[in-house]
C-alpha angles and dihedrals in degrees: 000000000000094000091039092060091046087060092043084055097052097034084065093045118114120222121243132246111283113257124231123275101249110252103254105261115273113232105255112266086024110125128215102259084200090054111027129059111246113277133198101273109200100171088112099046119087103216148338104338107232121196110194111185124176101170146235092284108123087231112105113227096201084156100071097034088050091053088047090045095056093042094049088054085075101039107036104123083047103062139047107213142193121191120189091194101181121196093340118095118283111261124231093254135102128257090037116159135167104215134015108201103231103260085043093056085048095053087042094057089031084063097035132107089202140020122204116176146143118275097268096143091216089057087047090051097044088052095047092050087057103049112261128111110234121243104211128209097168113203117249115231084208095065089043096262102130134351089255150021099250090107086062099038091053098036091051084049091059100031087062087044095062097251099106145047100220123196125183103170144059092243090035086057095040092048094050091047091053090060092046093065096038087058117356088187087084086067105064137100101233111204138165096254091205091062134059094202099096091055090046090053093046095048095049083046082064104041093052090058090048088055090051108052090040078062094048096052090039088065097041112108111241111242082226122074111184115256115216129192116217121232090245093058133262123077145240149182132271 
């Protein structure tokens, strides 16, 4: 009777909603893609990645690939790196290219760890906007880098304003590198990304110093005076 009336019980039993199938586990440190906005994913990648850019300008620039290549000699199985190395010839380093078409370079600082480059202000810019803060090594006119000193001008501007890390020398560049790969953080532009204020700032920041040193060349006396022959013969300077 007793085991008569259990099966009557169960046998009247519904049975209950069935329950969703579990979502399959998400690796650790894997974030939702449908929840999260994409972030920078460097599980593939061996090491800091490093983004060297010298420009389109025809100028080489042997000085700063020659102080990345020595100090690549000592960390190369701790950095991934890519070098757009213009005009200049290619380093013996991986990852050299000549040109980066535009959408490519800003892939490229949008992915790196760390950005080194000349002192080209739209490169600076480009790298800010991105993030990073640029590592700048400016051309010297004197060496044959450039016609004329306004990378350095303008390099040395930001580097005293804080928007910038300048480096003017082979053990300047090698010791800011150093601390870029023993904490890359330092490295980043940090902004509210609800505001715009921090961009505008930055932007005006720029823009003073522009103006500035538009203001500086423009009273600068030229080296040339005109020289102008009379109509009576003879010549002389303007």
């Amino acid at each position: 009777m007793t085991g008569d009336a259990g099966a009557g019980t169960a046998s009247t039993r519904r049975p209950g909603p069935a329950r969703p199938a579990p979502h399959p586990a998400r690796p650790a440190g894997r974030p939702d893609p449908g929840r999260v906005p994409r972030q920078r994913d460097h599980t593939d990648v061996a090491g800091v990645q490093v983004l060297v850019a010298v420009g389109t300008d025809k100028h080489p620039f042997d000085r700063l690939l020659g102080w990345l290549g020595e100090w690549h000699v000592d960390v190369a199985d701790l950095v991934d790196l890519t070098v757009q190395h213009g005009h200049t010839a290619a380093p013996a380093v991986p990852g050299a290219v000549p040109f980066l078409a535009h959408d490519a370079l800003q892939a490229a600082m949008a992915d790196a760890d760390l950005v080194v480059c000349h002192g080209g202000p739209a490169t600076i810019l480009e790298s800010r906007r991105h993030g990073r803060l640029p590592i700048v090594v400016p051309r010297d006119p004197a060496r044959g880098e450039h016609v004329d000193d306004h990378q350095q001008l303008f390099a040395r501007r930001l580097g005293a304003a804080g928007m910038v890390a300048l480096c003017e020398s082979r053990a300047a560049l090698h010791d800011t590198l150093a601390a870029g790969l023993a904490d890359p953080a330092r490295f980043a532009v940090v902004t509210d990304p609800l505001t715009c204020d921090a961009q505008r700032a930055a932007v005006a920041n720029v823009g003073r110093i522009v103006d500035g040193l538009v203001a500086e060349a423009a009273r600068r006396a030229p080296w040339w005076r005109v020289w102008v022959r009379p109509a009576g013969g003879g010549g002389r300077v303007r």
